[in-house]
ZAZA-966902 format. One record per atom (N, C-alpha, C, O): residue number from 1; x, y, z. Coordinates in pm, 1 decimal, padded with zeros to 6 digits. Layout:
N
pos, xx, yy, zz
NUM, X, Y, Z
...
//
This chain:
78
pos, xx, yy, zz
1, 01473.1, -01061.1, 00788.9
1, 01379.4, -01150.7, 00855.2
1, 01238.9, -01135.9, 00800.0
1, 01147.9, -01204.7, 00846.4
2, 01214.2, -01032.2, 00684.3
2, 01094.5, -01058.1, 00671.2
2, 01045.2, -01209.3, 00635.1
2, 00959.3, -01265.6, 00702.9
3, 01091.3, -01254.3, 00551.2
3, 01011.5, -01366.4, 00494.7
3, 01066.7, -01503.6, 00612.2
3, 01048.7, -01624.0, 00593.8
4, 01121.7, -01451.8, 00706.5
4, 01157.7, -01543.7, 00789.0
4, 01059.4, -01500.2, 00897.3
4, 01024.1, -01613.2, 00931.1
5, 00988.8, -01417.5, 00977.2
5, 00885.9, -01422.8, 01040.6
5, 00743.6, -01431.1, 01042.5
5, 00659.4, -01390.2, 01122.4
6, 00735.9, -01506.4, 00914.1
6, 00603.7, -01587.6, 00867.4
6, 00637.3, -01752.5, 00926.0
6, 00568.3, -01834.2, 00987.1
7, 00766.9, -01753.7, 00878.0
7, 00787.0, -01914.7, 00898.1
7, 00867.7, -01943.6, 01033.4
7, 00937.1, -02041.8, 01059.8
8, 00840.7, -01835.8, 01108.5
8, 00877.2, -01838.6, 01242.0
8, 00768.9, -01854.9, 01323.0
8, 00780.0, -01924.9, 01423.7
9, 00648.0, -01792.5, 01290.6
9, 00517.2, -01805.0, 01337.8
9, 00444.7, -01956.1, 01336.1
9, 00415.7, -02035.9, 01425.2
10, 00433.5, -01955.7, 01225.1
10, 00408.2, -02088.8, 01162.4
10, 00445.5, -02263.4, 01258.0
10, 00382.8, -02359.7, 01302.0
11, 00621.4, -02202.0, 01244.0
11, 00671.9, -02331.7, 01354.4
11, 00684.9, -02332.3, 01448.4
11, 00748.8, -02422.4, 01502.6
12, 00628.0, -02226.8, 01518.8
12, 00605.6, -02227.9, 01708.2
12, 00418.0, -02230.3, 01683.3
12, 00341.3, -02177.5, 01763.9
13, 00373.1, -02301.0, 01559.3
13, 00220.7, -02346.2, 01584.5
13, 00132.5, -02249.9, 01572.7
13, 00018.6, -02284.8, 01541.7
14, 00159.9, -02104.5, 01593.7
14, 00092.6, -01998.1, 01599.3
14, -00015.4, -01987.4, 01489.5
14, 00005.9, -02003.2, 01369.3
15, -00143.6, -01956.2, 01551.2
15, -00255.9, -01925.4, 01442.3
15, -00175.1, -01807.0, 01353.8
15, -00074.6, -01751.6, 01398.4
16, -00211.8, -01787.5, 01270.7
16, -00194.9, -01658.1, 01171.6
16, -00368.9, -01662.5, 01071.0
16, -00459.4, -01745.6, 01062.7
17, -00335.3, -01477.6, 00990.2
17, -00471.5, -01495.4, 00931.0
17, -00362.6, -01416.5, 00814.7
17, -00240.9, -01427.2, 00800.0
18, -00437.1, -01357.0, 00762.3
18, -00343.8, -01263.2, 00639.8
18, -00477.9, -01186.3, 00548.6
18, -00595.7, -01221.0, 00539.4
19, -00409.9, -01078.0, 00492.9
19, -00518.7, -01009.6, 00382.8
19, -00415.6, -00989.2, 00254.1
19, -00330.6, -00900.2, 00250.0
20, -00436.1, -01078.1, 00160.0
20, -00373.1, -00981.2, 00097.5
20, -00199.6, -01034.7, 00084.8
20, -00167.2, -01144.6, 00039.7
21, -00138.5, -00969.0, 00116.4
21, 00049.9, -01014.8, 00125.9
21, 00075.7, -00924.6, 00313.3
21, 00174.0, -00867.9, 00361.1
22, -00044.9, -00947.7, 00362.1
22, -00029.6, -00901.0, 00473.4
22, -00047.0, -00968.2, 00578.5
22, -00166.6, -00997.0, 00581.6
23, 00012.6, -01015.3, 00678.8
23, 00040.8, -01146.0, 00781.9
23, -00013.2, -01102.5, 00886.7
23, 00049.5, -01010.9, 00939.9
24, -00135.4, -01143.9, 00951.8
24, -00166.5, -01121.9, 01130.0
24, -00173.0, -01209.6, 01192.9
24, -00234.8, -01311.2, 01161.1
25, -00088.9, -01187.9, 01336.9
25, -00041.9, -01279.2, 01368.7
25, -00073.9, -01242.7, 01519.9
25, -00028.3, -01137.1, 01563.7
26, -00148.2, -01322.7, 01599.7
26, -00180.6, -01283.7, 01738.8
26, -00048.9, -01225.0, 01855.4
26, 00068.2, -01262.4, 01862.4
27, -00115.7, -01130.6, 01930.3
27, -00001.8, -01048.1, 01995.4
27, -00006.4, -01155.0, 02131.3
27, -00107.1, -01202.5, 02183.6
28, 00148.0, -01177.3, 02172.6
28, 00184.2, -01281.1, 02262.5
28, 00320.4, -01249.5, 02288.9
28, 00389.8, -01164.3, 02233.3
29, 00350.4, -01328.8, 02381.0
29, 00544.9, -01331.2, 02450.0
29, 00623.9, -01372.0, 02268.3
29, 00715.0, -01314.8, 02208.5
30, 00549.3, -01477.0, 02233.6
30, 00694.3, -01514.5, 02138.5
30, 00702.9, -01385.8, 02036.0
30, 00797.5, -01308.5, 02020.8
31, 00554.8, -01387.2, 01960.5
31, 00525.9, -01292.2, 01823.5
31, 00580.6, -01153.6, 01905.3
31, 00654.7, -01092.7, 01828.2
32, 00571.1, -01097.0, 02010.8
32, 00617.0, -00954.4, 02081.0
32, 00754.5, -00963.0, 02040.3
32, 00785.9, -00895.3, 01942.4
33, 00902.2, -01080.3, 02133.8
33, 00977.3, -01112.7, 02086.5
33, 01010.3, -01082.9, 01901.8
33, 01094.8, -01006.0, 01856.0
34, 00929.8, -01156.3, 01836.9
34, 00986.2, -01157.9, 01696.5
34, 00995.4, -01030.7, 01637.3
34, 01092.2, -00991.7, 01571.9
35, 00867.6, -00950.5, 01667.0
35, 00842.4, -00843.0, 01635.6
35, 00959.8, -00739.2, 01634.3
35, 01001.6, -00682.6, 01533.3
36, 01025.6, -00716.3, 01814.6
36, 01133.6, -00656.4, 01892.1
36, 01238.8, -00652.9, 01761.3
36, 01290.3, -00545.1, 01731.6
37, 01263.0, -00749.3, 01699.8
37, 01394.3, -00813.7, 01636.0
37, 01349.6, -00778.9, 01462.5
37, 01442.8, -00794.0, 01383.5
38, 01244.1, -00744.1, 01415.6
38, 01222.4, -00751.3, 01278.7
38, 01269.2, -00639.3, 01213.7
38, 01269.1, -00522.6, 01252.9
39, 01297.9, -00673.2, 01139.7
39, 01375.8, -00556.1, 01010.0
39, 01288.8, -00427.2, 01008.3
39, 01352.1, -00321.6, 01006.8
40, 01161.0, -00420.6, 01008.3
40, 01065.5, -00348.8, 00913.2
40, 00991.6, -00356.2, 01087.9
40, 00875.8, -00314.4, 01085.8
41, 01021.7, -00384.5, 01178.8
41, 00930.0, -00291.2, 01299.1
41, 00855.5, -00194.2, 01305.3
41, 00740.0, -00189.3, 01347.4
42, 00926.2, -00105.8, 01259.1
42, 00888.8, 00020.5, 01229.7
42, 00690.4, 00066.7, 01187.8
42, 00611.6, 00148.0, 01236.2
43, 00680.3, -00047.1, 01065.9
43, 00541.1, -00066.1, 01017.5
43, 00470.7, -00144.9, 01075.7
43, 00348.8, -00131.8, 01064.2
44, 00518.2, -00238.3, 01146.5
44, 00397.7, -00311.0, 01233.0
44, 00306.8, -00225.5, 01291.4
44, 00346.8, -00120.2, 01341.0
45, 00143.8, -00267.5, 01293.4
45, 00094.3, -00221.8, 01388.7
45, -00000.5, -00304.0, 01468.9
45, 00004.1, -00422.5, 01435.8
46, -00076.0, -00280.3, 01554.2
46, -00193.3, -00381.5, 01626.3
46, -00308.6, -00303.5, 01624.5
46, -00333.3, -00182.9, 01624.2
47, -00396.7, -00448.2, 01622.9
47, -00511.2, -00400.1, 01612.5
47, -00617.7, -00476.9, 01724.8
47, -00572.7, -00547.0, 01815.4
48, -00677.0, -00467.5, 01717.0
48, -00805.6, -00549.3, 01795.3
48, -00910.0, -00625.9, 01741.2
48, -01004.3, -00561.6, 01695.0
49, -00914.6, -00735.6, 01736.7
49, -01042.7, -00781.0, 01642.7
49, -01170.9, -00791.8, 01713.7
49, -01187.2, -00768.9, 01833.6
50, -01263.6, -00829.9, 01626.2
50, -01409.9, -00799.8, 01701.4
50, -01430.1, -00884.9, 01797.8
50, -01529.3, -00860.0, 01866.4
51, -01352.3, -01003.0, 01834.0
51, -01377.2, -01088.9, 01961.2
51, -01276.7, -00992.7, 02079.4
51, -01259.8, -01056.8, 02183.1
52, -01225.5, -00886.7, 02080.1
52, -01171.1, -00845.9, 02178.9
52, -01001.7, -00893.4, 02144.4
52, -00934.5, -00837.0, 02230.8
53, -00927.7, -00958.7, 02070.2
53, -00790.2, -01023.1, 02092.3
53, -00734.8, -00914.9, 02045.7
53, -00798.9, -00821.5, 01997.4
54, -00578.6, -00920.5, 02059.4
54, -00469.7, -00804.3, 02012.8
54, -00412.5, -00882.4, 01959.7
54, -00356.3, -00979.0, 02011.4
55, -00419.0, -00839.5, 01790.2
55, -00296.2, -00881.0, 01640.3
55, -00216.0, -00799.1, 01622.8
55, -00212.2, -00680.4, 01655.2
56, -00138.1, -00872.0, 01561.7
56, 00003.9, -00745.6, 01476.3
56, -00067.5, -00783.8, 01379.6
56, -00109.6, -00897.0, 01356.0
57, -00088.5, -00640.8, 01294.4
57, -00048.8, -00679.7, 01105.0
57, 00099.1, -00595.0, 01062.2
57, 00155.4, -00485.7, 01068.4
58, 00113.3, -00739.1, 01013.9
58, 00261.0, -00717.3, 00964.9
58, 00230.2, -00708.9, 00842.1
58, 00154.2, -00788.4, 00786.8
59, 00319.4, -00553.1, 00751.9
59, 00270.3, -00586.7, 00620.7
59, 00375.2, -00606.2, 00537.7
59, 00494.9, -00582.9, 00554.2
60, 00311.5, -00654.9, 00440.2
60, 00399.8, -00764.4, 00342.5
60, 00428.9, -00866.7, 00366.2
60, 00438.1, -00920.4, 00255.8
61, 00457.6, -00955.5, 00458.4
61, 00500.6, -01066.6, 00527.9
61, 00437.1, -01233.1, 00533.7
61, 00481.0, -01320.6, 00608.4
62, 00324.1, -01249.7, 00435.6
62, 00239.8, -01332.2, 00436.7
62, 00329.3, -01370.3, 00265.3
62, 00334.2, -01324.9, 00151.0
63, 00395.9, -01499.0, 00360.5
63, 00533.2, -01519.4, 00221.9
63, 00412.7, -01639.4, 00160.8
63, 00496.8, -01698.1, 00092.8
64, 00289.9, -01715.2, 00134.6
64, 00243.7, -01787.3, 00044.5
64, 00143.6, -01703.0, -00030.5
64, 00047.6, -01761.8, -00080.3
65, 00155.9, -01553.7, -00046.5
65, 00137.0, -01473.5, -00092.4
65, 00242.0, -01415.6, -00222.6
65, 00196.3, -01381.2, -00331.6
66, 00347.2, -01413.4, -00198.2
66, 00468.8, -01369.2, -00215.7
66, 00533.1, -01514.9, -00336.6
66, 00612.9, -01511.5, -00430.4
67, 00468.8, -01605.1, -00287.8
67, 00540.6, -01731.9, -00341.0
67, 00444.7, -01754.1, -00458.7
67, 00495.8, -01800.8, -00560.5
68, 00308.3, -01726.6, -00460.0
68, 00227.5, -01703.7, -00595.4
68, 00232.4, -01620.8, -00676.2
68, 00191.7, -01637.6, -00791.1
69, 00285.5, -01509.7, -00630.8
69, 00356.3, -01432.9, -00747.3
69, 00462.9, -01456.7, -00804.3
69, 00488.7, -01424.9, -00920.4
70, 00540.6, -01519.4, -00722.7
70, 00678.2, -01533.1, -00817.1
70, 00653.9, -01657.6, -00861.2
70, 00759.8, -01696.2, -00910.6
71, 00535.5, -01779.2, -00874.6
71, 00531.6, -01894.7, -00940.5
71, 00441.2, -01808.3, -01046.7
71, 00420.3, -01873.5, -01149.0
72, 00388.1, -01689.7, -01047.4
72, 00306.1, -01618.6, -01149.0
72, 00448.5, -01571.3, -01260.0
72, 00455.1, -01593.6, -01380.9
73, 00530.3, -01516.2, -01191.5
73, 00640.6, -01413.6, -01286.0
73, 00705.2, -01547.3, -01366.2
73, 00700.0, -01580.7, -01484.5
74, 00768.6, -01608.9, -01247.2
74, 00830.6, -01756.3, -01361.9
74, 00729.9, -01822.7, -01469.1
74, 00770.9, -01835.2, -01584.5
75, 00627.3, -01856.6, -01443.0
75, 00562.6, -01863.1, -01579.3
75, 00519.4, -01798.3, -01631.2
75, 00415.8, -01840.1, -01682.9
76, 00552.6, -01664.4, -01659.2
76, 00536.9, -01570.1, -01741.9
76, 00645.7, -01528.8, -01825.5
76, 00641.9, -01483.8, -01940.0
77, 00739.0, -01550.1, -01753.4
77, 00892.3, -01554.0, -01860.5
77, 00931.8, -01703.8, -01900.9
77, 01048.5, -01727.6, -01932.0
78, 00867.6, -01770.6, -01900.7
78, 00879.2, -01934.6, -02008.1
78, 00845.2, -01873.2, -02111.3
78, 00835.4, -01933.2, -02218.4
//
């Protein structure tokens, strides 16, 4: 599910932010849910941002991150 709980976020509308190949994604009923169920749980963590809200950063998981590298590797082996 990693690269499937970017695009799980995404289609229940959810803001997301990202750093990097790293996905934050506001802490709530659904994202808690997704979280419960993710492969790589384990590394999630939360944080707090300076307006007071609670994020997960999920890392690695920011798949239009993920998708520029591998449009980087394929044109690099043409």
């Amino acid at each position: 599910m990693s690269r499937d709980i970017y695009e799980a976020i995404k289609a229940a509308g959810i803001e997301t932010d990202h750093n990097e190949s790293d996905l934050y994604a506001p802490v709530n009923e659904f994202t808690e849910k997704l979280v419960a169920v993710y492969a790589h749980k384990s590394n999630v963590t939360r944080f707090k941002s300076l307006d007071g809200k609670m994020w997960f950063n999920i890392p690695f998981a920011y798949t239009p991150f993920w998708d520029k590298v591998d449009a980087r590797i394929r044109k690099a082996l043409k």
